[in-house]
N, C-alpha and C positions, 0 to 999 in steps of 0.2 A: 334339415336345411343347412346350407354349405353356408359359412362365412364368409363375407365381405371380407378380403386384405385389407389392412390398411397399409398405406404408403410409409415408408419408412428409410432411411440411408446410416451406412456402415463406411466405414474408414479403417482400411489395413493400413497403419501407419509401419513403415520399414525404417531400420535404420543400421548405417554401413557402422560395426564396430569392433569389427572383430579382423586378424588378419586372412580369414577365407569366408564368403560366406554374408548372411547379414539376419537382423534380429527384427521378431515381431511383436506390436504388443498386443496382449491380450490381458482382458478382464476379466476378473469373475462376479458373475450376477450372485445378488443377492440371495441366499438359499431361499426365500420366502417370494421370492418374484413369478409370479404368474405364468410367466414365459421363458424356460429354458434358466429355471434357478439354479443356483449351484455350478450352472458352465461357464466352462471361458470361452469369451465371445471376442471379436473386436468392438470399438469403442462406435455409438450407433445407436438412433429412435427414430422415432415415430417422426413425419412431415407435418411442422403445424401450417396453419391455416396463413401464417402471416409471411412464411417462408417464402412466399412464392409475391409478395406486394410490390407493385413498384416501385417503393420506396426501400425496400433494400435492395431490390433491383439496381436500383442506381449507384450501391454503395459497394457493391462489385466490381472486380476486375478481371480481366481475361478469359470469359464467357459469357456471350450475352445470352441474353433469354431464347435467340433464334438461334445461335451455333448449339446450346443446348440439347434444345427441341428436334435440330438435326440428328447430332448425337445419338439421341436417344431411337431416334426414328417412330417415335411412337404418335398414338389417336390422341394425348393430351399434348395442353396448349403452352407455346412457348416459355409462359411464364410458370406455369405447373414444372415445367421439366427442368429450369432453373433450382425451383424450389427444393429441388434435390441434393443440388450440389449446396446451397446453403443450410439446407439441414445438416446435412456432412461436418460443414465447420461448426455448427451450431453444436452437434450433439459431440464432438469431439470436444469440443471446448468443455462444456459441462462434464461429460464424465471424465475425462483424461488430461483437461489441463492446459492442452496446448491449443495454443490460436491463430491460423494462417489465414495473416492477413499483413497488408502492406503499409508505411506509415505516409507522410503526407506525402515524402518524396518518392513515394513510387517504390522503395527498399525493402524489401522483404522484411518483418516486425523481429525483433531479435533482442532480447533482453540480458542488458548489459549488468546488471547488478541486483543485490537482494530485495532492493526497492521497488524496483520496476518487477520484476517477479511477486512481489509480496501486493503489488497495485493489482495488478492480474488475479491473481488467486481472488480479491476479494471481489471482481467484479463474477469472477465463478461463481462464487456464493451468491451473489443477486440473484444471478440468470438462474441459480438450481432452488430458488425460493419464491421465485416469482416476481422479484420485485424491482428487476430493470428487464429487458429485452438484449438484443446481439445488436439492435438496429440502433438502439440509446448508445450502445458500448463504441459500436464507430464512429456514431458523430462525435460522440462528446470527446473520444480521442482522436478526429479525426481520422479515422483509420476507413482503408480500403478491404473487405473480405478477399483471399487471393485466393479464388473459386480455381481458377487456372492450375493450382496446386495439386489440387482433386483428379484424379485419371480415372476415367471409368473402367470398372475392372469385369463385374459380373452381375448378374439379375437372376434374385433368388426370389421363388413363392412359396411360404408355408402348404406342405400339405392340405387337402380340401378336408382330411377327417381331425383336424383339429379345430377347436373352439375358437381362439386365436390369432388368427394368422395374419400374417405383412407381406407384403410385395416390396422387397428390398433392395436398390440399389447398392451397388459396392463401389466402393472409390479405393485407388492405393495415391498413397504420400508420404513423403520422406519428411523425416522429423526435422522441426527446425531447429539450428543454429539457438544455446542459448535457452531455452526451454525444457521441463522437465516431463514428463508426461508421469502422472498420478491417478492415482483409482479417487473414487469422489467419498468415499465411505458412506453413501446413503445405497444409491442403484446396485453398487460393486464393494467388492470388500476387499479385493488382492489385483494388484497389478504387477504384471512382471514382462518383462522382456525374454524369447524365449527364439533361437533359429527353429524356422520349420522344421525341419526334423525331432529335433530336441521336444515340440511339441505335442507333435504326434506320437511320440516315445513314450512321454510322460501320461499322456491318452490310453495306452495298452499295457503299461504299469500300472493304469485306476492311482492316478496321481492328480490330475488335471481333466478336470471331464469336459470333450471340445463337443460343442453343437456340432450336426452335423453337416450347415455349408461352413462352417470354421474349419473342420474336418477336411472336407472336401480339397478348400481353394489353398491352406497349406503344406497337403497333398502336390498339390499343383505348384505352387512359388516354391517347395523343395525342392524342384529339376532345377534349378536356377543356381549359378554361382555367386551371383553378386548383383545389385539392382539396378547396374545399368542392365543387364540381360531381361531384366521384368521390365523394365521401361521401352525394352528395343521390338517384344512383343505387344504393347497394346495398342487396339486401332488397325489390328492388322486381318481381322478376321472379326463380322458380327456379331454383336450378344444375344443368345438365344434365351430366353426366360428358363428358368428353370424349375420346374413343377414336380416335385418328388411325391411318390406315393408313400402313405402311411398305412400299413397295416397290421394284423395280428393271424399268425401261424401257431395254433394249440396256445402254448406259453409264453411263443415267442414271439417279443416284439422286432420288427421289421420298419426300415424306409428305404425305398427303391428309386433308385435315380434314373432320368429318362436313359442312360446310354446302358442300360443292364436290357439282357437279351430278353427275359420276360415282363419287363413294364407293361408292355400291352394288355401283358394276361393281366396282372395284377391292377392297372388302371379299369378294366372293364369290372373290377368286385370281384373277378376270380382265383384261382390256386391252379398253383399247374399240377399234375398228376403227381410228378414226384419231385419234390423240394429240392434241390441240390444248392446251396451258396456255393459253393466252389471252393476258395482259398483265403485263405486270411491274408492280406491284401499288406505289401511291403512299398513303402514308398515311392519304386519304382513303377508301379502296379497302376491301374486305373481301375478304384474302387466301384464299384458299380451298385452295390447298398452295404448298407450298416444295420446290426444287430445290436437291442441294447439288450447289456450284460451288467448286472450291478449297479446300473444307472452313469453306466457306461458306454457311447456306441463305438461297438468296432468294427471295423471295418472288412470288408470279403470283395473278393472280386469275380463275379461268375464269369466265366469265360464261353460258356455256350452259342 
């Protein structure tokens, strides 16, 4: 029986630091974690139930529940489709630290001293123990969520032959002004900042082991020189879900992405006569599946 996805939202957070170029962060899950332990992911969970209420609703700026819903273009309802983009800051908050969101004057939240950072941090700790909400955290500082911050970037679906699986949202957002972004030492154990390329290096070194839509969409933000160029691309072409097949060839573990020339075969349970992956897949490349190797997936690109 195929698992139900559950709903869930991711944040490529960028940030310009360097003199060419610009850096991503990534976490590493917990080796014991259920789902994809031991990789670097970006920062990103599961859609709770309350993300999507009208009471945080209201505590939003710069997407309403209907521009959302358009966005999204999808069968759920305006407010479901919000609930997304406030997962995003919800779950970036708890695991990575940083909080985009606005103060009473409409000014993007920007944390001027150790104080105000050391205030922060401890209401992280509430939120990753249970013991306040995101929607306690703006009233009680007044604060506005700045959803607007959020770009929609890509729609990932776990494989149907895993246990597990989420229907994932991606959002990209640039680090704010003043804030530091941090791993949470419960979900993640290592955070680092790292330019796509440099990541994907680290990937085929068996240095950093990336999932692989982490794989994929750094793949994709490596053509980029700088994030006005990622910012001047999105919205400009619709997102198409992305449904990768999971399988197994003799020894070898396989996931096949829809734009690889035999998905078809391999989505209907088949093998095509004769296996070929093609090429090991260089930045420039449009990977088309991954191989895991060592508990590593790398990347190929068939060209057929």
């Amino acid at each position: 029986m195929v698992a139900i996805p559950k709903k869930a939202a991711t944040v490529i957070l960028l940030r310009d630091n360097l003199a060419e170029g610009f850096e991503v962060f990534l976490l590493k899950r917990h080796e014991k974690s259920s789902f994809m332990g031991g990789n670097f992911v970006y920062p990103g969970g599961r859609v709770d139930r309350n993300d999507g209420s009208l009471e945080i609703c209201s505590h939003c700026k710069g997407v309403s529940p209907e521009q959302a819903h358009q966005i999204f273009g999808a069968s759920i309802s305006p407010e479901e489709s919000l609930a997304y983009w406030v997962a995003g800051i919800r779950e970036l908050f708890e695991e990575a630290g940083v909080l985009l969101a606005y103060d009473h004057s409409a000014t993007p939240l920007i944390l001027k001293n150790p104080r105000q950072r050391e205030k922060l941090s401890h209401y992280r700790d509430l939120l990753q123990k249970d013991r306040s909400t995101i929607c306690q955290l703006v009233e009680e500082k007044n604060l506005l969520l700045a959803v607007d911050q959020l770009h929609y970037y890509a729609h990932w679906i776990t494989p149907e032959a895993r246990s597990e699986r989420f229907d994932t949202r991606f959002f990209i957002a640039c680090h704010p002004e003043g804030q530091e972004a941090t791993y949470d030492q419960k979900e993640t154990t290592v955070g680092i900042w790292l330019t796509p390329k440099q990541a994907l290096e680290e990937n085929l070194k068996g240095k950093a082991a990336l999932s692989p839509p982490t794989l994929k969409t750094l793949e994709d933000l490596s053509r980029f020189k700088n994030i006005a160029e990622v910012f001047n691309t999105l919205g400009k072409a619709k997102i198409q879900p992305i449904l990768p097949v999971l399988t197994k060839i003799e020894d070898e573990t396989l996931i096949i992405f829809p734009w690889d020339p035999e998905y078809g075969i391999f989505q209907k349970g088949e093998t095509p006569e004769k296996v070929d992956h093609g090429k090991p897949s260089r930045p420039e490349d449009n990977t088309t599946r991954v191989i895991l190797k060592k508990g590593y997936w790398i990347p190929y690109c068939c060209g057929r």
